[in-house]
Steps between C-alpha positions, in 0.01 A plus 500: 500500500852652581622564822506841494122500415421316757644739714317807350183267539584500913509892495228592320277246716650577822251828589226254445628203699614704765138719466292092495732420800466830743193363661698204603621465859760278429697349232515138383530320839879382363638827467384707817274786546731738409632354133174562279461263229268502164496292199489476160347277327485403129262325270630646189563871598634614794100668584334323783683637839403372857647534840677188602389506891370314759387148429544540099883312419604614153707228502282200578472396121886498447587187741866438469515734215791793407466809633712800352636754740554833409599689782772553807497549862328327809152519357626299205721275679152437737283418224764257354467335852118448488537340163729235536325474887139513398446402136868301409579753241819522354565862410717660231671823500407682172763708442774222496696410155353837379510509104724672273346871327217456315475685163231672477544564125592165367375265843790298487510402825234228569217536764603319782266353750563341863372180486168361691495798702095533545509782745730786570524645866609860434650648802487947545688698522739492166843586628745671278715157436207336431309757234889415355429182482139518375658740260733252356246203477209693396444296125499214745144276417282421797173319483331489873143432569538673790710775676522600835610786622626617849589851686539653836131685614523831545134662501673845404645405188255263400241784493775682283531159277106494417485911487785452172326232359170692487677822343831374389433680104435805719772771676527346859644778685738362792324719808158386371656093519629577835135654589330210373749247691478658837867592534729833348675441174843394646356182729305459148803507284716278750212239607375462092868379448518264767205325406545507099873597477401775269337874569227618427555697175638185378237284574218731325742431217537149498076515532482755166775244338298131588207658327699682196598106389158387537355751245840462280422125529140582409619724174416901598791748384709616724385832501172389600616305807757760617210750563256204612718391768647858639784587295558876342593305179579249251917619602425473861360139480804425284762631772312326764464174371856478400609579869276275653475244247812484305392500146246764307087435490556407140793257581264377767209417250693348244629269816159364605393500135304217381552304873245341640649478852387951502310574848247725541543728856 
């Protein structure tokens, strides 16, 4: 899969890991009560989610394994520690040596793939420099069998996090977010970009946009999946996608065309 699907894979499933996870008391022993911590894991589709915590070690098949980082920050540079401490990993930063432009049009530029790395720790929230970075790398090839991912608890905005993912093809107005988290709209705004580095608005987005390129991947029109996921129309999906994504839906398609490394969120 590329890198940059991986990463719309992590958004879309992070209302329902954080949702599986809220009746948890405490994150993986490792990381602290106050990091929470979920995981993905993949037999061929990126489907089956379950809460990494208490005595379950998604890590415990890997051994001395590779373990791709995607992430900054303390949280990151703690879970690097427990690795190499606890389960002699040597870990890999993903976004280093990132690839030249792929074209979407001709695909000259060859899928790259970090080598051996199993699992991928992915570390919230996405700073600016480091959506750059994901930005730039984002035709780069990843094949893990499992990915972790990390974030700073905050009960408000995870009830915001699952409220999106349960309406996110739906008008989410900011006061009624706020109502549902528990806080007014400003703490809302401030706190949702602390823990995911992006605001609200823009994460309902990224949510419509994960599942727009499953059902492009899957073959609808995009007509049909503009109005299925929550956009006006086929013009708005177009405008959106090119912000967020850097390339059209049909430039998209004819990307992941006839690949057999296509995930299903």
């Amino acid at each position: 899969m590329f890198l940059f699907d991986l990463v719309s894979a992590v958004n879309h499933a992070l209302p329902q890991l954080v949702g599986a996870s809220a009746g948890v008391s405490s994150g993986e022993p490792s990381f602290g009560p106050h990091v929470g911590c979920a995981l993905l894991r993949r037999a061929d589709r990126f489907a089956s989610l379950r809460v990494a915590s208490g005595g379950h070690d998604p890590w415990d098949c890997l051994r001395a394994g590779a373990v791709g980082m995607l992430g900054a920050g303390s949280v990151a540079a703690s879970a690097v520690r427990m690795l190499r401490l606890r389960h002699d990993c040597a870990t890999v930063d993903l976004l280093s040596e990132a690839p030249r432009a792929f074209d979407a049009d001709t695909a000259a530029e060859p899928r790259r793939r970090i080598p051996e790395t199993r699992a991928i720790v992915v570390v919230l929230p996405w700073p600016e420099d480091l959506s750059t970075k994901v930005e730039r790398a984002r035709f780069r090839s990843v094949e893990p069998e499992v990915v972790l991912v990390l974030w700073r608890r905050s009960p408000a905005i995870e009830r915001a996090l699952v409220h999106l993912g349960e309406h996110y093809d739906e008008r989410v107005r900011l006061h009624e977010l706020a109502a549902v988290a528990g806080i007014d709209k400003f703490q809302l705004v401030r706190r949702f970009a602390a823990m995911l580095g992006v605001t609200p608005h823009r994460y309902q987005l990224l949510l419509r946009l994960s599942r727009a390129k499953a059902m492009l991947r899957d073959g609808l029109c995009v007509t049909q999946i503009a109005h299925g996921v929550g956009f006006a129309d086929h013009s708005h999906l177009d405008r959106s996608f090119r912000v967020l994504m850097g390339m059209t839906p049909t430039e998209y398609r004819r990307s992941v065309a006839g690949t057999s490394a296509a995930i299903s969120f």
